[in-house]
C-alpha positions as CSV (number, residue, x, y, z in Angstrom):
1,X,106.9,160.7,101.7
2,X,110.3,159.3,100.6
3,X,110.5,157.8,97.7
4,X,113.4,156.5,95.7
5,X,114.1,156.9,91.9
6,X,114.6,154.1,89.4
7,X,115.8,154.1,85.9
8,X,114.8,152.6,82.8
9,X,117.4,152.1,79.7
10,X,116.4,155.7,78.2
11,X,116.9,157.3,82.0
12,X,113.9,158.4,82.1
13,X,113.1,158.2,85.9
14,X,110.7,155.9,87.9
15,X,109.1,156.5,91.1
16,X,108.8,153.7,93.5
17,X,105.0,152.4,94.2
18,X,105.5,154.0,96.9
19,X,66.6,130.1,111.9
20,X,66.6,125.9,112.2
21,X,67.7,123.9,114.9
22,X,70.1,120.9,113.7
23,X,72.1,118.1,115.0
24,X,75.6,119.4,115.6
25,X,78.6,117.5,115.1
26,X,80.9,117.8,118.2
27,X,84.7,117.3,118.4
28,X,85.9,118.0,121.8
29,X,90.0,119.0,121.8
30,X,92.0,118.3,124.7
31,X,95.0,121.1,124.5
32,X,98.6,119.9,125.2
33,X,100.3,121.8,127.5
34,X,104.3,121.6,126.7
35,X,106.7,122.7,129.3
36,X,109.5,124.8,129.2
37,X,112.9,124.3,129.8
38,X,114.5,126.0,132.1
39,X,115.8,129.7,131.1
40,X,113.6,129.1,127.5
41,X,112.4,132.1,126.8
42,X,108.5,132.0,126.9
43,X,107.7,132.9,122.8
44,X,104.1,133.1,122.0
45,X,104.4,132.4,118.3
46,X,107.5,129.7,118.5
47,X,108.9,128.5,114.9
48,X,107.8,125.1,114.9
49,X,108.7,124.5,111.0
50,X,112.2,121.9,111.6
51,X,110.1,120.5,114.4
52,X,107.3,119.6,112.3
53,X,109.5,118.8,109.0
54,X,109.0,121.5,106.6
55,X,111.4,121.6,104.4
56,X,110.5,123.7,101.4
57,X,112.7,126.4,100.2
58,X,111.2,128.9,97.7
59,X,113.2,128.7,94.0
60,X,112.4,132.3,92.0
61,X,115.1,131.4,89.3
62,X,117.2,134.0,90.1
63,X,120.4,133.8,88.7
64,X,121.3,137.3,88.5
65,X,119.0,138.9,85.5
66,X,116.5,140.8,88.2
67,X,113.5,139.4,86.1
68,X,110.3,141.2,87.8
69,X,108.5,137.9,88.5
70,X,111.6,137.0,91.1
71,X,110.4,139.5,93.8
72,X,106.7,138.5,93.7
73,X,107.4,135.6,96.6
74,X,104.9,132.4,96.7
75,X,101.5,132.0,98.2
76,X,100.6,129.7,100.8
77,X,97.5,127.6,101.9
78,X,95.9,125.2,104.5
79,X,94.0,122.8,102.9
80,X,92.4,119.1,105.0
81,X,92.9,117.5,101.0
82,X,92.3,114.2,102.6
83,X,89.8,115.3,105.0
84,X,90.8,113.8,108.1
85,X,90.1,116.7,110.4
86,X,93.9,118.1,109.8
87,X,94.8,121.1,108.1
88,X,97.7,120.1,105.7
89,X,99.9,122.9,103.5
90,X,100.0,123.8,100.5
91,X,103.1,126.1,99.0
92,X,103.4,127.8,95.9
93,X,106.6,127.5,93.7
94,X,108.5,129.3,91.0
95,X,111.5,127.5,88.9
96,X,114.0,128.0,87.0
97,X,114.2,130.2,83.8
98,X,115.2,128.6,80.4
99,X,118.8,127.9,79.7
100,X,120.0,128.3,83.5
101,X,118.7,125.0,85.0
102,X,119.7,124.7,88.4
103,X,119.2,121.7,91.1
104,X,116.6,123.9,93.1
105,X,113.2,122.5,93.7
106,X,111.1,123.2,90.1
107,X,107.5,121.9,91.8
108,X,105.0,123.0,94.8
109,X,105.1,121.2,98.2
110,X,102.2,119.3,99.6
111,X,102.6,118.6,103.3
112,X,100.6,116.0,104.8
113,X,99.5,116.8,108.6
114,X,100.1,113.9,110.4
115,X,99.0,114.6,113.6
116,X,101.4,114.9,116.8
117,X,103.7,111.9,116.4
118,X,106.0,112.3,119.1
119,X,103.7,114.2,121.8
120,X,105.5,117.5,121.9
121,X,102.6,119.4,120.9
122,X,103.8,119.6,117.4
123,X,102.5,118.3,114.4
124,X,104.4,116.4,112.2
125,X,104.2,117.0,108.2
126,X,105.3,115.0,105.6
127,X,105.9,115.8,101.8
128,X,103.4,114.3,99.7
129,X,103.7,116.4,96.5
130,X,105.0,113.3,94.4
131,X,102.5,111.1,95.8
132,X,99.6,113.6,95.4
133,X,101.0,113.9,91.3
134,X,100.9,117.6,91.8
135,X,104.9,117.2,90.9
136,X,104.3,119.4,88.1
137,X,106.7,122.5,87.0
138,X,105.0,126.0,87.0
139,X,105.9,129.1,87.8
140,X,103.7,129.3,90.9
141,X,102.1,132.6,93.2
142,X,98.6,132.5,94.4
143,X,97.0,129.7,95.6
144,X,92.8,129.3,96.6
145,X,91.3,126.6,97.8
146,X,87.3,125.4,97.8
147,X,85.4,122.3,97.1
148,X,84.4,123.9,93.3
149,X,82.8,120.6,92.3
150,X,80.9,120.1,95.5
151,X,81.5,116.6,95.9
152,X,83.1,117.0,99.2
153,X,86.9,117.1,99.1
154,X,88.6,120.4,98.7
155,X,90.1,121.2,95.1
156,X,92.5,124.3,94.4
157,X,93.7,126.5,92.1
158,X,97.0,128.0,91.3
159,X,97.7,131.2,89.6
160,X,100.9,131.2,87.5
161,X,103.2,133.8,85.9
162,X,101.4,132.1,82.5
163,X,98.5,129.9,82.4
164,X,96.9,128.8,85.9
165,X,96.3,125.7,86.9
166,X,93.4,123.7,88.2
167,X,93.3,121.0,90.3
168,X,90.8,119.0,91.1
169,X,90.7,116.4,94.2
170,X,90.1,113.0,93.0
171,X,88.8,111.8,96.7
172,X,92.0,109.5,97.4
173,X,95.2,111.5,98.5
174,X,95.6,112.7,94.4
175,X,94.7,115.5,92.2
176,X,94.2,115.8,89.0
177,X,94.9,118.9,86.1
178,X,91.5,119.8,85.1
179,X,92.6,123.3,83.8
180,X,92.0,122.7,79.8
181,X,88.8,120.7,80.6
182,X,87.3,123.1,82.8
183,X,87.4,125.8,80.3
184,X,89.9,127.8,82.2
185,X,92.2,129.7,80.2
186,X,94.4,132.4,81.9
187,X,97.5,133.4,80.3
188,X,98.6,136.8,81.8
189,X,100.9,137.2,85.3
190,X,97.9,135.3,87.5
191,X,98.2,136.7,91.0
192,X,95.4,136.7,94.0
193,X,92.6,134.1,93.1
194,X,89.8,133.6,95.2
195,X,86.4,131.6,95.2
196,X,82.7,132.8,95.7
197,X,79.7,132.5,94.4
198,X,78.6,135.4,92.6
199,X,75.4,135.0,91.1
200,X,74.1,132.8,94.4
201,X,73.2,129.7,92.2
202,X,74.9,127.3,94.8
203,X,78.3,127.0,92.8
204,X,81.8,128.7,93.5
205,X,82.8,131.1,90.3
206,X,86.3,132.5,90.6
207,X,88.2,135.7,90.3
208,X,91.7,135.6,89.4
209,X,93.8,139.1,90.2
210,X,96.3,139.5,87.1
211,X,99.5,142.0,86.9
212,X,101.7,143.1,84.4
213,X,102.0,142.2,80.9
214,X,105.9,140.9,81.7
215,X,108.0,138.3,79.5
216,X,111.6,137.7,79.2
217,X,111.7,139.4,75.8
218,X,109.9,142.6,76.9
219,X,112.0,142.8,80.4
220,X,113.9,146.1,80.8
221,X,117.1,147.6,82.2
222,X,116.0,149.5,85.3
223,X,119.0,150.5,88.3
224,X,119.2,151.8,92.1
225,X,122.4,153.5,91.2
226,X,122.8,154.6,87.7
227,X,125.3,151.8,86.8
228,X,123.6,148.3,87.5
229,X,120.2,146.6,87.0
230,X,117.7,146.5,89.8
231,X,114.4,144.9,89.8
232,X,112.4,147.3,87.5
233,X,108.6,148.4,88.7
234,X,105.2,147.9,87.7
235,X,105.0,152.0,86.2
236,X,107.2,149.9,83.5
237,X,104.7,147.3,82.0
238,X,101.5,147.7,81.1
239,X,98.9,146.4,83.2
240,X,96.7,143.5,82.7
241,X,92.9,142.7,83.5
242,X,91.4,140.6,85.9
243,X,89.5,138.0,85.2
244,X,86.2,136.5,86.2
245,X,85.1,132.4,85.5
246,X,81.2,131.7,86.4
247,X,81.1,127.9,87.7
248,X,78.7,126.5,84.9
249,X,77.6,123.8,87.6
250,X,78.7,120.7,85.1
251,X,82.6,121.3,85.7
252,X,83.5,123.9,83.5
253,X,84.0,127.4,83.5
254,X,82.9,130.2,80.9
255,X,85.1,133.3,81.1
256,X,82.9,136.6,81.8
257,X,84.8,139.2,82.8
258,X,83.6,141.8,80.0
259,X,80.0,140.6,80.5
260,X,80.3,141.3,84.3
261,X,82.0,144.6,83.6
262,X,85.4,144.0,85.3
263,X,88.1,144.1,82.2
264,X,90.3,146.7,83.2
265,X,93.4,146.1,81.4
266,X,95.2,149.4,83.2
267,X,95.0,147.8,86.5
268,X,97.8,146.1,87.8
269,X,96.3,143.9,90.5
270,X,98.2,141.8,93.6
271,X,95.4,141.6,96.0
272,X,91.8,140.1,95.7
273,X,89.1,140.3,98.4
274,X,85.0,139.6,98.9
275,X,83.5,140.8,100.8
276,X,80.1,142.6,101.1
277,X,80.6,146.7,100.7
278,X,77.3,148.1,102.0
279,X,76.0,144.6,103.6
280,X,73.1,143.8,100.9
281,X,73.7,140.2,101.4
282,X,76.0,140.5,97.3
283,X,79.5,139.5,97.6
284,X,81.8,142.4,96.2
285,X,85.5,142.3,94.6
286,X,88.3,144.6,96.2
287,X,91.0,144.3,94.0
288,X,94.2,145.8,95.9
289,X,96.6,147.3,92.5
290,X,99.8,148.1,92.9
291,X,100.7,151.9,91.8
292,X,97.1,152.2,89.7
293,X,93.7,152.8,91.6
294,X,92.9,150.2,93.6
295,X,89.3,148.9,92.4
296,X,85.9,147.8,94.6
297,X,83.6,146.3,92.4
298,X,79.9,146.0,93.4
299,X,77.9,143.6,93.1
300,X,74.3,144.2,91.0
301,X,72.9,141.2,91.7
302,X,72.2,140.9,87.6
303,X,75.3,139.1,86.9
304,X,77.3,142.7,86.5
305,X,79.4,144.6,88.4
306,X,80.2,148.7,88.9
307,X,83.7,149.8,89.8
308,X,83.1,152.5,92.8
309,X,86.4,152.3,94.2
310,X,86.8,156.1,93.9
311,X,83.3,156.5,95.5
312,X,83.8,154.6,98.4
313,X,87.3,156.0,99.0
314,X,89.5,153.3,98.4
315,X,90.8,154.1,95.0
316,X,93.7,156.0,96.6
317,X,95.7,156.6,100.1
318,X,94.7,160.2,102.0
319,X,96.6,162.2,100.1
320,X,95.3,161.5,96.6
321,X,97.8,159.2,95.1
322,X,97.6,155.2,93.8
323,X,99.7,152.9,96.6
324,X,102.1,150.2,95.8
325,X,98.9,147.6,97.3
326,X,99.9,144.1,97.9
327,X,97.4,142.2,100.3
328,X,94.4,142.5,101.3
329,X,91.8,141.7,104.0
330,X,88.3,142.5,105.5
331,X,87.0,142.2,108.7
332,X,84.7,143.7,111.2
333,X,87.3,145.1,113.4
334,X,85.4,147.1,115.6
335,X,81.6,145.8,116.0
336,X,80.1,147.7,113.7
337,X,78.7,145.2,111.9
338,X,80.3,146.3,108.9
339,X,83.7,144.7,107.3
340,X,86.6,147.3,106.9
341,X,89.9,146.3,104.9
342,X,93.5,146.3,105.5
343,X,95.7,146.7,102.8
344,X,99.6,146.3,102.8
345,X,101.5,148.7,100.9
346,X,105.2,149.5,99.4
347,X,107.5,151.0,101.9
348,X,106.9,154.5,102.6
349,X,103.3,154.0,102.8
350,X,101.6,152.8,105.7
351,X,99.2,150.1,105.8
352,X,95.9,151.3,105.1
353,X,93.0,150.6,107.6
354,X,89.8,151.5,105.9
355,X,86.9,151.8,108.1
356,X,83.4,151.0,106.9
357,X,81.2,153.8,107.6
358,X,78.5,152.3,105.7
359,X,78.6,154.0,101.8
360,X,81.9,154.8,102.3
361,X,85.4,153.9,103.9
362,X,87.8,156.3,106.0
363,X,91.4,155.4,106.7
364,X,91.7,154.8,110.6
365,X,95.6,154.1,109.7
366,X,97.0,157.5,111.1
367,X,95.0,157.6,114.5
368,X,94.4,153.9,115.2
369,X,98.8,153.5,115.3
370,X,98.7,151.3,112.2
371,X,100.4,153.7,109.9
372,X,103.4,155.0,111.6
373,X,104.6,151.9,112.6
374,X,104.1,150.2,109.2
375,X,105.8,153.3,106.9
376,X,109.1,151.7,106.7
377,X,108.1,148.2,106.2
378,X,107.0,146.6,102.8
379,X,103.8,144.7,103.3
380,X,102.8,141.6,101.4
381,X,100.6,139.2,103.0
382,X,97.9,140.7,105.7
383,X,95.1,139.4,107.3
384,X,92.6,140.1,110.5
385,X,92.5,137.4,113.0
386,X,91.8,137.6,116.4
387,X,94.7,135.3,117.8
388,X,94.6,136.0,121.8
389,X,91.0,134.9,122.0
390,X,89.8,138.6,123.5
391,X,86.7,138.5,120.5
392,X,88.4,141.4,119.0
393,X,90.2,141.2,115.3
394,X,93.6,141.5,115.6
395,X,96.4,142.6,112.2
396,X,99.0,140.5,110.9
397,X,101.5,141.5,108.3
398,X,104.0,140.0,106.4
399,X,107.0,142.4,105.3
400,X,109.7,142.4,102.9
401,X,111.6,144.4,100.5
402,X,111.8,143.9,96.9
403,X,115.7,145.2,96.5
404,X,118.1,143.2,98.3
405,X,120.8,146.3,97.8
406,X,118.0,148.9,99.2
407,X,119.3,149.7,102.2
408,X,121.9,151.1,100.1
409,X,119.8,153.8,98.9
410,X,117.4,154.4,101.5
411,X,119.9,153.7,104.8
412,X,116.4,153.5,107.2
413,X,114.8,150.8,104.7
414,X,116.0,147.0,104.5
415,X,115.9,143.6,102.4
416,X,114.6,141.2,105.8
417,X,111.9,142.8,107.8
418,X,110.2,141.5,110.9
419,X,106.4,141.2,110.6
420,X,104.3,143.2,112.6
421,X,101.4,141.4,115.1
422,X,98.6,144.7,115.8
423,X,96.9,143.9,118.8
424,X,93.1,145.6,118.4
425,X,92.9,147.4,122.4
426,X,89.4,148.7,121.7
427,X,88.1,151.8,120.1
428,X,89.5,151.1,117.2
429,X,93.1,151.3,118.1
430,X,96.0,149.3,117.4
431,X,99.2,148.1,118.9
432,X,102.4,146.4,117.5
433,X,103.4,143.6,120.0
434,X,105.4,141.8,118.2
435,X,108.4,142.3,120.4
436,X,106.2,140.7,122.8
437,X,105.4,137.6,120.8
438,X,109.1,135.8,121.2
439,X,112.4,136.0,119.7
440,X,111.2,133.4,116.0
441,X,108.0,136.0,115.4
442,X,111.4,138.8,115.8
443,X,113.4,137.7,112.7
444,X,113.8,139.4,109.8
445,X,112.2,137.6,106.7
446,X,112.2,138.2,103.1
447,X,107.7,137.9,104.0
448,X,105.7,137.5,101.1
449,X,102.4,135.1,101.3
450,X,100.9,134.5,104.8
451,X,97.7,132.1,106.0
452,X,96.4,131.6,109.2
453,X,95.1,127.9,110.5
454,X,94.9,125.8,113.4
455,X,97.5,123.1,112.8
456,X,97.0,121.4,116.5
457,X,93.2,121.4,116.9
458,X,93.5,123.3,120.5
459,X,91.1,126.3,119.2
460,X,93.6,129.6,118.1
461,X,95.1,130.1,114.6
462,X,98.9,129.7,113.6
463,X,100.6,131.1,111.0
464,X,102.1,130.0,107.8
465,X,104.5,132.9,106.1
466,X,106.4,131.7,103.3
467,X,109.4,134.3,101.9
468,X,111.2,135.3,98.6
469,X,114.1,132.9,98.1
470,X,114.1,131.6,101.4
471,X,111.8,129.2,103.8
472,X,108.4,128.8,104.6
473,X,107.7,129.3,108.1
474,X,105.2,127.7,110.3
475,X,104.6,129.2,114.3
476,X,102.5,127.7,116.8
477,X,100.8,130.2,118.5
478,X,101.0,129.6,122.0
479,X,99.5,132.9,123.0
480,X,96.7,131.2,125.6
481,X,99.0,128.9,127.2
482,X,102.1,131.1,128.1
483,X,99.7,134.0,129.8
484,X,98.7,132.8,132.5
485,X,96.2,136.2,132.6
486,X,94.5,135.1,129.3
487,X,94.7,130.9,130.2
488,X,91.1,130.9,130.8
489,X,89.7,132.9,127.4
490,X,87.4,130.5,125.5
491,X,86.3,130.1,122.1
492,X,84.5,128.2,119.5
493,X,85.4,126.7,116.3
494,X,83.0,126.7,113.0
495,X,82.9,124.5,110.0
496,X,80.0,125.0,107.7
497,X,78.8,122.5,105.6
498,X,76.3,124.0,102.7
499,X,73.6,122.3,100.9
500,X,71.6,124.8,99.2
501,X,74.4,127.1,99.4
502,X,78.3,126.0,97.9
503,X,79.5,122.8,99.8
504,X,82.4,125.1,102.3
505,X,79.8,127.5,103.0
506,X,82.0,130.4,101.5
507,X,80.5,133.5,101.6
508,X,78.4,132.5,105.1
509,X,78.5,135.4,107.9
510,X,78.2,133.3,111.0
511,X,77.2,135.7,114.6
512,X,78.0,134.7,118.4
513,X,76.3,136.5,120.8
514,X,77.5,136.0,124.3
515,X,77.3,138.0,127.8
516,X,80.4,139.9,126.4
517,X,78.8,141.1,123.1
518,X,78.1,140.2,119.3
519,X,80.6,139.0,117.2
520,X,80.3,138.6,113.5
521,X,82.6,137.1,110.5
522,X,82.5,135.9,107.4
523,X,83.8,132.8,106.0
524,X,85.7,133.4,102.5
525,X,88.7,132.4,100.1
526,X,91.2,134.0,99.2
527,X,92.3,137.1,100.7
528,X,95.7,138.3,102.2
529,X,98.3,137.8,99.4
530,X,98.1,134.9,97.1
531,X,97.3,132.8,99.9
532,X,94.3,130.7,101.5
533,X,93.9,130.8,105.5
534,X,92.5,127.9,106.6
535,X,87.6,127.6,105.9
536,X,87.0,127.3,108.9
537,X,85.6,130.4,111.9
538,X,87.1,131.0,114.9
539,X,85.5,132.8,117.4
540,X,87.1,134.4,120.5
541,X,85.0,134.3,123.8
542,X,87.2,136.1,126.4
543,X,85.6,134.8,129.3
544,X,82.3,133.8,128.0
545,X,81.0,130.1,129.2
546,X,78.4,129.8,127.1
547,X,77.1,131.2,123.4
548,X,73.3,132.3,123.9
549,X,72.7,132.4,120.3
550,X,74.9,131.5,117.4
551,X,73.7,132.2,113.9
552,X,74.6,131.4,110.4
553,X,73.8,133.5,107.5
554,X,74.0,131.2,104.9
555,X,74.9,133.0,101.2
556,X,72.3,134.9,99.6
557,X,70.3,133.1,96.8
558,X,69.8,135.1,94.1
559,X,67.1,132.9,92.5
560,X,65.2,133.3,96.2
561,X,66.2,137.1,96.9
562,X,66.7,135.3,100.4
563,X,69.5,133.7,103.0
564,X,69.1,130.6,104.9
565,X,69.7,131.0,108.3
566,X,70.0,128.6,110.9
567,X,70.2,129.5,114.9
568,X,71.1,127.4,117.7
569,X,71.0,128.6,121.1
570,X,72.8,128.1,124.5
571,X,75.5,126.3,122.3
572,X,79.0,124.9,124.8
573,X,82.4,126.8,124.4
574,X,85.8,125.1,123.5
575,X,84.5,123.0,120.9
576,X,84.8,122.3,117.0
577,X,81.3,122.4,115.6
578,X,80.2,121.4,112.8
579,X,76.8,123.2,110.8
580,X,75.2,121.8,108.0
581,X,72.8,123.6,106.5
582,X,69.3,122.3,106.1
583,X,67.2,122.0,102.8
């Protein structure tokens, strides 16, 4: 493995991290079919973001200093605030650093989905972050998004480089700062956040990933060269604990990380996600750390946890040594039944594909041609989604360097880097198409967070990437329509509604079974890199015509030692559906 050396002001050197039947509620989606022109090349994720209005530019407060926080890049969510059936955007921000104001933009960006104005198949957004009073300045990263209060409209929370924020929707296009009166008090370098609920009582607690313990004062002279400062890394701060907030049920939040056993304060976390480790029905924490163990907490099902990271053989890569990790996500990639985990690492380290084996994990990286093609990128944001419809989970990843002078050091290694697109072709094996996807999915980008929704209604997920310093980016995935071999897949869209369980059903693990097999996948915050895909489930069909049984786990209650499960049968493809769950 290559690895590059930095220094710190004494020289010392640094290594580089490296079953009811209910009333359904139907939406039926007509899909808009949008010619090309002639000669345009066919691009099966085309960059929609001027088209639809997107405007936001991400402000680090870099004016030369290389303060750590700069590189970290903002999150990005899909959020339907005004619940109208749209998926709108949320976009983290940073801003600028004391005594070098600038005229960049100092707040997030809320975009309003308004639906496809001009019948080009595009949506059209429009900035409603003044009008929303979330024109507030913080130094923005992660962003997760539930309905916390379970009155029906979907809240969020922001991690910030001090003191998080929460925000609570008010029901009529506003939100409101609810962090004091929550009880929520986080003042470390808040990462990954994501909602679930822990103790199965019904209401969403929260886990917030923190990093380094990083400040202006304490920042350090680290260099590429010898002779001028580069952005240091985390081996030069300590680390910082995560922390866990148990939803009281009346608004407000007590802070339990030591009671449930997961104050680490060596950890240095970028990553958080749940998902359940050996399938007892308890939602687990995988917290992805940057250059220190990465962490899997298990679930007791007393209110505790137990770190078996190192157990379950995810604490470090194959060869015995703690990864740069930066995203995470977990999926049941191959029909097992049980949820592996991809996690994005620093360059020279190849994505890791952990496979479930049920009480333990093996990396499938090396054989399933994951890891040689990722070595030389940088990963951020990555997430499983099946986006050609085939019912199998596909890998995106977001890449981009820290160092905008690395290529100077390590000639094979660069600033921009294109994303990669893993197409799952059975067996658990992977393959990068991205140079398949179209000329915009191509570029270069600074990548940082990355979310997955479906802007246009028409039944397959786009993407949302946002970059450091640079634009968000929003692609239409237009996979379906320009191949005319895959024109007639099907699928099936999911929202869950709980009642018992937490109002966006987080935490549900909904099943398809069809002529063509048995899908399964769980419905959760968080996950990929600071960023919130959109709560909804959307299931692949190849050519299926109809689902003979659909079932939804509903979370565990803890108080019942049971799930509620609800089962429909002979249920139509290409639809939205809507489940509530049943007292």
């Amino acid at each position: 493995m290559i690895k590059h050396s930095y220094f710190n002001l004494s020289g010392t050197s640094k290594l580089s991290y490296p079953f009811e039947k209910i009333k359904l509620s139907l939406l039926l989606i007509k899909i808009v079919m949008v010619p090309l022109a002639i000669g345009q090349e066919i691009s099966n994720f085309l960059d929609v973001t001027e088209l639809s209005g997107i405007t936001f530019k991400h402000n680090s407060g870099s004016f030369g200093q290389k303060y750590l926080p700069e590189t970290m890049g903002p999150g990005c969510a899909f959020i339907d605030y005004n619940n109208d059936g749209r998926q709108d955007i949320l976009l983290a921000n940073g801003k600028d650093w004391p005594n070098h104001e600038t005229n960049r933009r100092q707040t997030m960006a809320l975009y309003r989905n308004e639906g496809d104005l001009d019948g080009n198949g595009v949506p059209e957004f429009s900035d409603q972050t003044s009008a929303a009073k979330l024109d507030e300045s913080h130094y923005g990263l992660g962003l997760a998004v539930a309905d916390y209060d379970n009155d029906g409209d979907d809240d969020f929370y922001l991690s910030c480089l001090a003191n998080d924020r929460l925000f609570q929707n008010q029901g009529d296009g506003t939100f409101i700062d609810k962090t004091e009166a929550a009880g929520i008090d986080n003042p470390s370098f808040g990462t990954s956040c994501a909602w679930f609920d822990y103790d199965g009582n019904g209401d969403l607690d929260l886990f917030v990933a923190n990093y380094v313990d990083w400040s202006i004062e304490s920042d350090l002279f680290c260099t590429l060269d010898g002779t001028h400062k580069s952005y240091c890394t985390p081996e030069s701060y300590d680390g910082q604990s995560s922390k866990l907030f148990r939803n009281r049920g009346d608004g407000t939040f007590s802070d339990i990380s030591r009671i449930a056993r997961i104050e680490d304060q060596v950890s240095k976390s970028l990553g958080v996600c749940i998902f359940d480790c050996n399938s007892d029905g308890l939602p687990d924490i995988f917290e992805a750390n940057d250059t220190q163990p990465n962490k899997l907490y298990q679930n007791n099902g007393d209110g505790t946890f137990i770190e078996q990271g190192m157990i379950y053989g995810v604490a470090f890569s194959e060869d015995g040594k703690a990864t740069g990790a930066m995203g995470v996500d977990a999926g049941d990639y191959d029909g097992s039944g049980r949820e592996g985990l991809v996690v994005g690492n620093f360059s020279n380290e190849m994505i890791n594909l952990y496979h479930n084996e049920g009480g333990f994990f093996i990396d499938d990286a090396p054989v399933a041609n994951v890891g040689s093609s990722s070595l030389l990128t940088l990963t951020f944001g990555c997430f499983f989604f099946d986006f050609d419809l085939d019912g199998q989970l596909d890998i995106f990843a977001a890449n981009g360097h820290l160092e905008d002078e690395i290529n100077t050091v390590q000639s094979e290694v660069t600033y921009a880097q294109r994303p990669h697109l893993f197409r799952n072709t059975g067996n658990s094996s992977f393959l990068d198409v991205v140079t398949d996807a179209g000329k915009d999915l191509q570029k270069p980008i600074v990548g940082r967070g990355a979310a997955y929704g479906d802007i246009d209604n028409d039944g397959d997920w786009d993407l949302l990437v946002t970059t450091c310093e640079g634009p968000a980016y929003l692609y239409r995935n237009d996979t379906i329509m320009n191949t005319e071999v895959l024109s007639n897949r099907s699928w099936i869209k999911i929202k869950l509604v709980g009642n018992q369980s937490n109002r966006n059903g987080i935490g549900a693990k909904v099943t398809v079974k069809t002529t063509g097999g048995q899908q399964t996948r769980t419905l959760r915050s968080g996950a990929s890199y600071c960023s919130q895909s959109e709560l909804s489930i959307i299931f692949g069909l190849g050519t299926s015509k109809m689902i003979e049984e659909l079932i939804v786990d509903w979370p565990l209650s803890v108080a019942n030692k049971k799930r509620h499960q609800t089962l429909l049968s002979d249920v139509k493809v290409n639809q939205h559906l809507t489940i509530r769950e049943n007292n």
